[in-house]
N, C-alpha and C positions, 0 to 999 in steps of 0.2 A: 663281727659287729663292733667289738671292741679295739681292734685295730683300725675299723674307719674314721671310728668317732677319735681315737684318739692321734690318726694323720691330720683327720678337719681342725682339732685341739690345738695342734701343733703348728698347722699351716694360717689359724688366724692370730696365735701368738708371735711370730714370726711375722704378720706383717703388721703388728700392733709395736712389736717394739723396731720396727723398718721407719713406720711414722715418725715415733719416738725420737728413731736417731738419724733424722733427715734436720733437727734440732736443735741435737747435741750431739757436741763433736768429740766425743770417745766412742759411740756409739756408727759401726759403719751402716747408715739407712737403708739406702738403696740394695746393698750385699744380701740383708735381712728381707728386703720386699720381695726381691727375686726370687729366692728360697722360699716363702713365703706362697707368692703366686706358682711357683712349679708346684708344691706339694696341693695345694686346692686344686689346681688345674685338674688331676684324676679324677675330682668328685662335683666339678664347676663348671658348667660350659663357659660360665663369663671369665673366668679367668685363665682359659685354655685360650678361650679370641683375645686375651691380654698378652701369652704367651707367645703363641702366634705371630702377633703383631710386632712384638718385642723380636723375634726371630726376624721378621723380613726387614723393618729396621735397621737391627745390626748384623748382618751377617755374617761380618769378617767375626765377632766374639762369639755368634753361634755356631763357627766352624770349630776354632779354639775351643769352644766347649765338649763338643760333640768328640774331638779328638783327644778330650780329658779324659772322657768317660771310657773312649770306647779302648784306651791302656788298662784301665781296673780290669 
């Protein structure tokens, strides 16, 4: 329980300061939404159809991503 609540913690501070730095330009916004929207997506259906949509969009950076992850 306390690992859920504190992904949800995490993944609305993240796209709180995404907002923030779509703004201000020290801050990379967009970098921060994305992070932001992945980590809600586990516990948000609206922001998994965000994710989603974000994937068929860009696919060539959803390949690049997926090829990030999948060297860890």
């Amino acid at each position: 329980m306390v690992k859920r609540l504190s992904l949800i913690a995490a993944g609305w501070a993240l796209l709180l300061l995404g907002a923030i730095g779509l703004f201000l330009p020290v801050l990379p916004g967009v970098l921060f939404l994305l992070i932001g929207l992945s980590i809600l997506s586990v516990e948000y259906e609206w922001a998994r159809r965000w994710v989603d949509a974000l994937r068929r969009r860009f696919p060539t950076a959803d390949r690049k991503l997926q090829a990030i992850l999948a060297r860890r």
